[in-house]
Phi, psi and omega in degrees: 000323187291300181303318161315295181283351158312295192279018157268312166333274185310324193293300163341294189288318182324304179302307200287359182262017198279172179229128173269133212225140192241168167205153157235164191225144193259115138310207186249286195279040172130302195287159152308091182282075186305137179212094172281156193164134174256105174280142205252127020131123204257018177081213146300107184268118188331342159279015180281262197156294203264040183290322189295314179288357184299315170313253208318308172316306173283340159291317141318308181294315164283027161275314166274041232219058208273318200307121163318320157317308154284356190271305194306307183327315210277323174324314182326298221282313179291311204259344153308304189306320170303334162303248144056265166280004165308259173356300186264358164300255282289314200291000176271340170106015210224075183281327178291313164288347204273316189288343157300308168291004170264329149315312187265018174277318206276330197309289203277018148305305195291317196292319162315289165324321149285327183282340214250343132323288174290333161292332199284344192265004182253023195008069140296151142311013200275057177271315174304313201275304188326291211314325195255358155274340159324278165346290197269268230318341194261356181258342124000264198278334170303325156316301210280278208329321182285333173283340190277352156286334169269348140280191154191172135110234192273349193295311171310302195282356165297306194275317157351305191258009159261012179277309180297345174264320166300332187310296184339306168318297189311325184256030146263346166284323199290334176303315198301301166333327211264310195319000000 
C-alpha cells in the first residue's frame, strides 16, 4: 500500500511539471506534419552539484517499479526528462555532457521499449503506450535535429548518430505496433 501511494505521489508531482511542446515534422511528401507531444520540465540539470540525489531519487522509483507497463511509462517519462536537459547544457555551452545525457536519454527510450515489449508478449494492452512511444521517438529526432543545427564539428557528428538511434527506435516501435 506504501509503495502504491510513493509512486502515485511521484507520478501527481510529476505530472504537474509537464509543458506543451508542438513540433513539426516533413513527411516523404512533403507535407507538413504537426506533431504534439508533451515534455516534461527536466528539473533539476546534471550539472547542478546537487544532480546526484535526483539521480538516487529516480533509481529508486524505478527499481520499485515490477509492472512492465509502468516501467515503460516511467522509462518514457525518464528519457523525455533526458531530452530535455541534453537540450538545455548544448544551449548552456556544456557539449560534451549534454551528448551523455542525451545517450542515457536513447538508454532509457530503449529500456521503455522493452518493457512495452514484454508487456504486450504477457498480453497486456499496450498499444495506448506503443502509440505515444511513436510519438516521442519522432519528437526525439526532432529535438536532436534541432540541436545539431545549434552545432558544428564533433559535437554535430555525435548527435547525428544518436539522431539515428533514435530512428532505430523509431522503427522498432513501428515493428512492435505491426505485431
Amino acid at each position: 500500500m506504501k509503495r502504491f501511494l510513493i509512486i502515485t505521489l511521484v507520478f501527481v508531482l510529476f505530472s504537474a511539471g509537464f509543458q506543451k511542446t508542438f513540433a513539426q515534422d516533413a513527411s516523404s511528401s512533403g507535407k507538413i506534419i504537426q506533431i504534439q507531444y508533451e515534455l516534461p520540465y527536466p528539473g533539476i540539470l546534471p550539472d547542478n552539484p546537487l544532480y546526484f540525489l535526483k539521480a538516487i531519487r529516480d533509481n529508486v522509483l524505478g527499481f520499485f517499479i515490477t509492472d512492465p507497463l509502468k516501467k515503460a511509462d516511467y522509462s518514457l517519462l525518464m528519457a523525455d526528462k533526458r531530452l530535455q536537459s541534453a537540450n538545455a547544457l548544448l544551449d548552456k555551452g556544456k557539449n560534451d555532457l549534454a551528448i551523455t545525457v542525451l545517450s542515457k536519454s536513447g538508454n532509457y527510450f530503449y529500456q521503455s521499449l522493452q518493457n512495452a515489449a514484454n508487456a504486450k508478449r504477457r498480453g497486456e494492452n499496450a498499444n495506448p503506450l506503443i502509440d505515444r512511444l511513436l510519438v516521442a521517438s519522432m519528437k526525439h529526432r526532432e529535438i536532436i535535429l534541432q540541436m545539431e543545427q545549434k552545432t558544428k564539428g564533433q559535437t554535430k557528428y555525435n548527435l547525428e548518430l544518436l539522431r539515428e538511434r533514435t530512428e532505430e527506435f523509431q522503427n522498432s516501435v513501428g515493428l512492435l505496433k505491426a505485431q
